[in-house]
C-alpha positions as CSV (number, residue, x, y, z in Angstrom):
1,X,88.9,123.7,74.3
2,X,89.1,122.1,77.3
3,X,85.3,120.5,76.6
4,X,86.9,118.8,73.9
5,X,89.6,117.5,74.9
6,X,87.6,116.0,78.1
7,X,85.3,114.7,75.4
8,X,88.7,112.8,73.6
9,X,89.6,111.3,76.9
10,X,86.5,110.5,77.2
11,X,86.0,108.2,73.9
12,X,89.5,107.1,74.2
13,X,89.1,105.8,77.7
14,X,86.1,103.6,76.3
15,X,88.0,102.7,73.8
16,X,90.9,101.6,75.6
17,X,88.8,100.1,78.4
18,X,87.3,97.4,75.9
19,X,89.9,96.3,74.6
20,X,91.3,95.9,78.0
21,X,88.6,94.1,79.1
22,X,88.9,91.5,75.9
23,X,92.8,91.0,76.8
24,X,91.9,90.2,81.0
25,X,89.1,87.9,79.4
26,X,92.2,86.0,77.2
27,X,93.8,86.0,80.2
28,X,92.4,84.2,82.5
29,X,92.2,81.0,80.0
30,X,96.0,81.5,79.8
31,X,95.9,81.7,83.7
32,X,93.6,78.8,83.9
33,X,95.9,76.5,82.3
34,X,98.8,77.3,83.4
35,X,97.9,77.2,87.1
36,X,96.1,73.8,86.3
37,X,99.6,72.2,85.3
38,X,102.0,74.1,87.2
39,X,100.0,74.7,90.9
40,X,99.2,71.5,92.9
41,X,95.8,73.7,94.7
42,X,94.8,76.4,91.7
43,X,92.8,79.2,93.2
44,X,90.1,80.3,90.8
45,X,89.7,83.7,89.6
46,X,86.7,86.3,89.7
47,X,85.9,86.4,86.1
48,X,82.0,86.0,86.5
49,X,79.2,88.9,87.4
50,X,77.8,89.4,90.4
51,X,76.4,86.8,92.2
52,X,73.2,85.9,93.1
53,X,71.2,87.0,97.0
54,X,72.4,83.9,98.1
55,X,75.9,83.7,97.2
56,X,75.9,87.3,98.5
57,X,74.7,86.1,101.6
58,X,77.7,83.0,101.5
59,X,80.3,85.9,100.8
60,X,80.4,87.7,104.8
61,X,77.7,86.9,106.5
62,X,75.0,89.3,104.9
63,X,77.6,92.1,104.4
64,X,79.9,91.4,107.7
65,X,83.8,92.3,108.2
66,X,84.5,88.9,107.5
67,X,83.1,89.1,103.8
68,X,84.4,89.9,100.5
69,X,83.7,93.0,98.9
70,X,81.0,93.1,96.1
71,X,83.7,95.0,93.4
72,X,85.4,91.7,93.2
73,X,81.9,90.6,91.8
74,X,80.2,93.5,90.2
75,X,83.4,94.9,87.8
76,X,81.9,95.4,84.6
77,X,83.6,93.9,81.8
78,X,82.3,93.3,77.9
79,X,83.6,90.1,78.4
80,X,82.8,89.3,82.0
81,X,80.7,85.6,81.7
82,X,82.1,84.5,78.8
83,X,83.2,81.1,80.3
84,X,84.9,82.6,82.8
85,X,85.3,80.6,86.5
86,X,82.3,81.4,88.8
87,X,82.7,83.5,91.8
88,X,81.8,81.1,94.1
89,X,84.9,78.7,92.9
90,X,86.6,81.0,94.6
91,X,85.6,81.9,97.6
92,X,84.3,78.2,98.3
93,X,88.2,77.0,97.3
94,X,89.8,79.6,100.1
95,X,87.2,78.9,102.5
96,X,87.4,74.6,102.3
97,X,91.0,75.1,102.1
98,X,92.1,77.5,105.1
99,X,95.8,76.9,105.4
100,X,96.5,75.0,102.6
101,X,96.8,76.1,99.2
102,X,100.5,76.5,97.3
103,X,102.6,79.5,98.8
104,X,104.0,81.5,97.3
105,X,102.3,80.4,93.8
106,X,104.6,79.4,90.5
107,X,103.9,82.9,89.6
108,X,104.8,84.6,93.0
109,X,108.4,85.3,93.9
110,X,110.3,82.6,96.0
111,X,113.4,84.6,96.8
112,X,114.4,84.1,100.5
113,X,113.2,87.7,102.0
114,X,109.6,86.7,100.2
115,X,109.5,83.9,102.2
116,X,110.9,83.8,105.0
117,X,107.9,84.3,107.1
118,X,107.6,80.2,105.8
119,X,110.1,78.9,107.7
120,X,108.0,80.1,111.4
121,X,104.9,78.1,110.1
122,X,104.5,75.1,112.6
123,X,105.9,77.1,115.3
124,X,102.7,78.4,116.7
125,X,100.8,80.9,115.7
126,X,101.9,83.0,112.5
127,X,102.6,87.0,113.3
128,X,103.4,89.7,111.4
129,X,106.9,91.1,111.1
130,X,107.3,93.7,113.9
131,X,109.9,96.9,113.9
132,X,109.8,98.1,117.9
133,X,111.1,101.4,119.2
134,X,111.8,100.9,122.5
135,X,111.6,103.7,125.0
136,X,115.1,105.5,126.1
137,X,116.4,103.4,129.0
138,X,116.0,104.4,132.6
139,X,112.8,106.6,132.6
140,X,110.4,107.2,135.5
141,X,107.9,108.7,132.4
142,X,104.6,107.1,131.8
143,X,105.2,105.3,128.4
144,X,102.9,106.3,125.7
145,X,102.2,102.9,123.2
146,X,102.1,103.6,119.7
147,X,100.6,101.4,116.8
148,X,101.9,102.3,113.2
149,X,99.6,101.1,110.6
150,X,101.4,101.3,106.9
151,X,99.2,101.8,103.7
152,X,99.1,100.0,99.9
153,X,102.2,98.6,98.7
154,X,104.3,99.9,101.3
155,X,105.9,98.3,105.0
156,X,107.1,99.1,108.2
157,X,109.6,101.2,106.7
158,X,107.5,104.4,106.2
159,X,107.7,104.3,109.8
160,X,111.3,103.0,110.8
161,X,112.5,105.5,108.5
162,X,110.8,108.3,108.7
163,X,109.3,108.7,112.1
164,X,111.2,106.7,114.4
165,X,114.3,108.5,113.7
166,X,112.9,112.0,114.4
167,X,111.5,111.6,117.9
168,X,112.4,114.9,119.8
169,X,114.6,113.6,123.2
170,X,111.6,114.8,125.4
171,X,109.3,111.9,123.5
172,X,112.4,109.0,123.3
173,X,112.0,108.3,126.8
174,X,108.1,108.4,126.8
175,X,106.9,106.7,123.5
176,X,107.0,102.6,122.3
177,X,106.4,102.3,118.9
178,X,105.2,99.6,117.3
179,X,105.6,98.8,113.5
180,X,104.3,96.0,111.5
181,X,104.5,94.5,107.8
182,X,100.3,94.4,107.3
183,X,99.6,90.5,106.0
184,X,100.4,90.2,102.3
185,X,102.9,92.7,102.1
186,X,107.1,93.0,103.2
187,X,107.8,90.1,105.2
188,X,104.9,89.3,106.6
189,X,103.1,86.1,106.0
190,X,101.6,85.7,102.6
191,X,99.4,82.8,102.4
192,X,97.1,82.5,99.1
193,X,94.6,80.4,101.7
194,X,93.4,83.7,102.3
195,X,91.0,86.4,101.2
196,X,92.4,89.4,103.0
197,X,89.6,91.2,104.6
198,X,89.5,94.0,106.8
199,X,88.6,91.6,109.8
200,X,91.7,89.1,108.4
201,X,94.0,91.8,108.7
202,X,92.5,93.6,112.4
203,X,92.7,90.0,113.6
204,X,97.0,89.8,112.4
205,X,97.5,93.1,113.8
206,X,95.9,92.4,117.5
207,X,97.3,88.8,117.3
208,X,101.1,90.2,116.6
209,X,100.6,93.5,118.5
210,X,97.9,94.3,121.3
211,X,97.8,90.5,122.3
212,X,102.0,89.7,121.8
213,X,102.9,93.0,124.1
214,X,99.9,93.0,126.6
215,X,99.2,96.4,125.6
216,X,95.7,98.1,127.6
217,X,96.1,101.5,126.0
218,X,97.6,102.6,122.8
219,X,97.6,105.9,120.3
220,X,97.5,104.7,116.7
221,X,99.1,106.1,113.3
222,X,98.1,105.3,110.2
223,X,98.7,105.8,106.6
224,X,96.0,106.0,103.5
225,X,94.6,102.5,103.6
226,X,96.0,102.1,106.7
227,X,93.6,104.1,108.2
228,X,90.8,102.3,107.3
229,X,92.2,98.9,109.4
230,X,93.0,101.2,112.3
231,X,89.7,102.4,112.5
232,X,88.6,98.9,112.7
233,X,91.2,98.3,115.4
234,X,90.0,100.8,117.4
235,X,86.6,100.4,117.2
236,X,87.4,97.1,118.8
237,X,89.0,98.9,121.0
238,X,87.7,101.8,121.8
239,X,88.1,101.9,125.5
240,X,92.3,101.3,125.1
241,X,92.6,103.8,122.3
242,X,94.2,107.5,123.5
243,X,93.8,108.6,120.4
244,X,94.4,108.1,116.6
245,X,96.0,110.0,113.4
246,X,95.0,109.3,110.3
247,X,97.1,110.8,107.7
248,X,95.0,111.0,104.2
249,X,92.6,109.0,104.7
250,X,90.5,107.0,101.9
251,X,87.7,107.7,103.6
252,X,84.0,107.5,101.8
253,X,80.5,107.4,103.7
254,X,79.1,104.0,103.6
255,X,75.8,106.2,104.2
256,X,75.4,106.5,100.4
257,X,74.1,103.3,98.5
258,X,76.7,100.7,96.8
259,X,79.4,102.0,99.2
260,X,81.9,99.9,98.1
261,X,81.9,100.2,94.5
262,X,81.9,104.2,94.8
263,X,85.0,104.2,96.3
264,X,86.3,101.8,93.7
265,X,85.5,104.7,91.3
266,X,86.5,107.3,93.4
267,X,90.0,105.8,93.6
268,X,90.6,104.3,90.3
269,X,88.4,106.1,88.1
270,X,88.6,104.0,84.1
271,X,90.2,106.6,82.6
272,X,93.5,107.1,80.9
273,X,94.2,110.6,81.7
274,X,96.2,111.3,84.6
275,X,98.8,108.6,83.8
276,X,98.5,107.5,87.6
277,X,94.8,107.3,87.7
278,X,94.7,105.1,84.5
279,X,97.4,103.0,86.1
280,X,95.2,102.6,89.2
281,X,92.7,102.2,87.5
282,X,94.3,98.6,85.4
283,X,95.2,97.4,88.4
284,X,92.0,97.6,90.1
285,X,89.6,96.7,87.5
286,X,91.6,93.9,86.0
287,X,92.3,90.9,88.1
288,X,94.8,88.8,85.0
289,X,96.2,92.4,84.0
290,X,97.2,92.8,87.2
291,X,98.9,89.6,87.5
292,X,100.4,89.6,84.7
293,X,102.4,93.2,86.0
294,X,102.9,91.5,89.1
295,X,104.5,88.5,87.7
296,X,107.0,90.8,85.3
297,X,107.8,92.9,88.5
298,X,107.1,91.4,91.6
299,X,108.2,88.0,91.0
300,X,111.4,89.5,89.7
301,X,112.0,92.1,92.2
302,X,115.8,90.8,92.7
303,X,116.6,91.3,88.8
304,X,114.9,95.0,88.9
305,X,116.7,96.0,92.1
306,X,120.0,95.1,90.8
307,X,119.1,96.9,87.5
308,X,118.6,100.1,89.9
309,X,121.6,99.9,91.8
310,X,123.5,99.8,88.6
311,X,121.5,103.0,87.0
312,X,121.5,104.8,90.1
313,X,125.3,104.1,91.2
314,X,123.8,103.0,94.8
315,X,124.5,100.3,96.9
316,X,121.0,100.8,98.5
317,X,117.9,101.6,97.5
318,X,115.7,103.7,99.5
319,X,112.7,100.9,101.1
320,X,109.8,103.1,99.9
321,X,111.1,102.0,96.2
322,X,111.7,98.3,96.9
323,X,108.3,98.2,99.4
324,X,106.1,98.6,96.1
325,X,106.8,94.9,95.3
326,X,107.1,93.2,98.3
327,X,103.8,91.2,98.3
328,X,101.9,88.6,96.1
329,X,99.3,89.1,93.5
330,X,96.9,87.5,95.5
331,X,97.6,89.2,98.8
332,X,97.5,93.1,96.8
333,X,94.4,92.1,94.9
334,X,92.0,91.0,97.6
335,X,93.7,94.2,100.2
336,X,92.5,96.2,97.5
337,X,89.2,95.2,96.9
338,X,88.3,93.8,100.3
339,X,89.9,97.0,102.4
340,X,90.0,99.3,100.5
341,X,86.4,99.3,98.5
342,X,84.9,96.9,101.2
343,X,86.0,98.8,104.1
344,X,83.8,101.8,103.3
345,X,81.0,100.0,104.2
346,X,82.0,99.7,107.7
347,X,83.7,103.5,108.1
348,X,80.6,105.7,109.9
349,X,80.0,102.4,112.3
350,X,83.5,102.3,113.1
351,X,83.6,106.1,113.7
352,X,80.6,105.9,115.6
353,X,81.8,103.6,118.3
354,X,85.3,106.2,118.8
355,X,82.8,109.5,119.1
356,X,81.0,107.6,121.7
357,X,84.2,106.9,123.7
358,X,85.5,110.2,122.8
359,X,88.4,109.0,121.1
360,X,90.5,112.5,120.0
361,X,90.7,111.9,116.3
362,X,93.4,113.7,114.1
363,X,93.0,113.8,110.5
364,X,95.9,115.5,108.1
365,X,96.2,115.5,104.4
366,X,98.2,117.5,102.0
367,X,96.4,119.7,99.5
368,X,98.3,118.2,96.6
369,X,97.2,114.4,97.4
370,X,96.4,113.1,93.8
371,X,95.7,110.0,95.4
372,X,92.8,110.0,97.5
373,X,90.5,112.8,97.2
374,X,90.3,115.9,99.7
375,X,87.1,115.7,100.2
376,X,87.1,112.2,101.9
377,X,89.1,114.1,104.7
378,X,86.6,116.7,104.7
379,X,84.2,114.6,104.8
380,X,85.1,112.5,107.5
381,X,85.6,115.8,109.7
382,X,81.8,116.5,108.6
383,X,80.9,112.9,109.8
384,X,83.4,113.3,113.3
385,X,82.9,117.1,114.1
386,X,84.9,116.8,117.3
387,X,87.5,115.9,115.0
388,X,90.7,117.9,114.4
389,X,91.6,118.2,110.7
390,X,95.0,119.7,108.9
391,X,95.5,120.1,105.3
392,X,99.2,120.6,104.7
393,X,99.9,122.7,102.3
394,X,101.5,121.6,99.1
395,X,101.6,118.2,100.2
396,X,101.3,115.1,98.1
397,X,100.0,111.3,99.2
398,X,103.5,110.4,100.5
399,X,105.4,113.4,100.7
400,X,102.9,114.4,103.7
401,X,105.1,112.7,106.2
402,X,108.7,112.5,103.7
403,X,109.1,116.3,102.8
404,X,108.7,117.1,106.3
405,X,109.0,114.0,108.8
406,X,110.1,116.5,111.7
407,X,107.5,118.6,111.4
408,X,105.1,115.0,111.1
409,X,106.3,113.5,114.0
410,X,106.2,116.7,115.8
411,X,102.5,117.0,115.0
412,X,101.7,113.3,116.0
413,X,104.0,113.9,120.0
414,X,101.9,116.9,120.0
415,X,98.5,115.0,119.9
416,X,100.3,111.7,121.8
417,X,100.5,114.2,124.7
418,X,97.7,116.1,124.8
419,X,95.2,113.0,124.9
């Protein structure tokens, strides 16, 4: 029985798939036109295969941090070259045009909180919205820094609310946390000049955080993709970091061949069965799809919110609901792609430069994570045996830290104190 019906998901997902990938192929001539009359700088899509060694080599310096990842140009589609743009439009466009480039595009919300992180440009250099905790006043305590790093589709909040709030009076007068809006998402700077990229982002975070507050040593906390950045950051870093928590991490050796593209189908699988996995899976593989759901919802956050607030009979919505559209099309897409799938090519070097400082590395993840896969946390403990790994339990993705945020932010003082 259950062969069969695997077998029915099976030829339905391919089904599905292809007809997918013949609407995202209409798509991007709808796109194409409408950007053309309604954006003064169109950026072009990535509707063409792979490119060639060269292009490859044009993308991030032979594979560097700086690079796209090769899932934006190796998706397979039925449709994929069918006079689509090329590839290199793209990238060629973001790179000649650094800075410039409409913000937020016609089909990016322009509501004030989206962008207000406009009205600083000019002023120097751009940061990324900061939340800081400071310390209880009047302490003779050594003060512990703390870097937050958020995951996808989410903000400081996870943090602010969650965390912050539950520091146990011994740790208030001892810890300074820092929490920041990653760029593209919350109210942090969303330029479409940008590709995203995991050294784009390490770059925002050292710029706003480490080099802004002076900071020599730090502990860092981070979410799902989160974790990825911060071990970028402390790589970098390596003699400054006391330690570092990630909490379910999307974690895939970059030992195996085509690293980047077997995370991509690790983490959104083309099926249509779980509902979330086929949902991750649309907005992963389909770059006009995805715009399309991000122009109905993003772009009209405002209108959905206040559709809430009447449903729910609340004034306020809880952040962690309102988060999920706080960012552009652009800004989501490329994070994906160029953190999350890119990033795995960089994961074992970055882990190798924290075992050789003998960075104290926490690793926790519940046991009902239907996100990211257990064994990328067991993994990672295989690939960092000094490691210290927790599997919580009956824990999903999010409620890891939310179903029990004083027990979390007990765990996280415990390891804070003991580096």
């Amino acid at each position: 029985m259950r062969g069969a019906t695997e077998s029915i998901i099976s030829a339905a997902s391919i089904l599905v798939f292809a007809i997918l990938d013949f609407v995202d192929w209409a798509l991007c001539f709808f796109y194409r036109f409408l950007d053309s009359v309604l954006d003064d700088a169109s950026v072009p899509c990535y509707c063409r295969s792979r490119g060639s060694r060269e292009e490859q080599r044009f993308l991030g310096d032979e594979g560097g941090e700086g690079g796209i990842s090769e899932t934006l140009l190796g998706r397979r589609s039925l449709f994929r070259d069918l006079g689509s743009f090329a590839p290199m439009d793209t990238i060629q466009a973001l790179k000649e045009k650094k800075g410039a480039g409409r913000s937020p595009r016609w089909s990016d919300c322009a509501c004030p909180t989206c962008v207000s992180w406009q009205h600083l440009q000019g002023k120097g250099e751009e940061t990324l919205h900061m939340v800081v905790k400071e310390p209880s006043p009047a302490t003779q305590c050594v003060v512990e820094n703390v870097i937050c790093i958020h995951g996808f589709l989410s903000s400081s909040s996870i943090w602010e609310e969650l965390v912050f709030p539950n520091l146990s009076e011994a740790a208030k007068p001892r810890t300074r946390m820092f929490a920041m809006d990653l760029l593209g998402f919350g109210k942090s700077p969303k330029p479409a000049a940008c590709l995203y990229t995991t050294e784009e982002h390490i770059a925002m975070i050292e710029r706003s955080v480490i080099k802004h507050f002076n900071l020599d040593s730090f502990h860092i906390v981070a979410h799902s993709m989160g974790c990825i950045l911060a071990l970028g950051l402390a790589a970098k870093h390596p003699k400054s970091v006391k330690s570092i928590t990630l909490v379910a991490p999307p974690y895939f050796s970059s030992a195996k061949d085509d690293a980047s593209h077997n995370a991509l189908n690790k983490l959104a699988k083309r099926t249509i069965w779980p509902p979330l996995q086929f949902a991750s899976s649309v907005m992963s593989w389909y770059e006009h799809i995805g715009r399309t759901v991000c122009f109905i919802l993003c772009s009209n956050h405002s209108t959905w919110e206040s559709f809430m607030k009447l449903l729910t009979w609340k004034s306020n919505l809880p952040r962690f609901m309102t988060d999920v559209t706080k960012h552009t099309h652009h800004s989501a897409w490329h994070t994906m792609h160029n953190v999350l799938c890119g990033g795995a090519k960089f994961a074992d070097k970055y882990l190798e430069a924290l075992q050789a400082e003998g960075v104290l590395i926490k690793i926790i993840q519940g046991t009902k994570d239907h996100v990211v896969p257990l064994e990328c946390s067991s993994s990672l403990k295989a690939r960092a045996p000094a490691a210290q790994l927790q599997f919580i339990h009956g824990a999903g993705h999010i409620s890891v830290i939310r179903n029990r945020r004083k027990d979390f932010t007990r765990d996280l003082e415990e390891t804070w104190f003991s580096a």
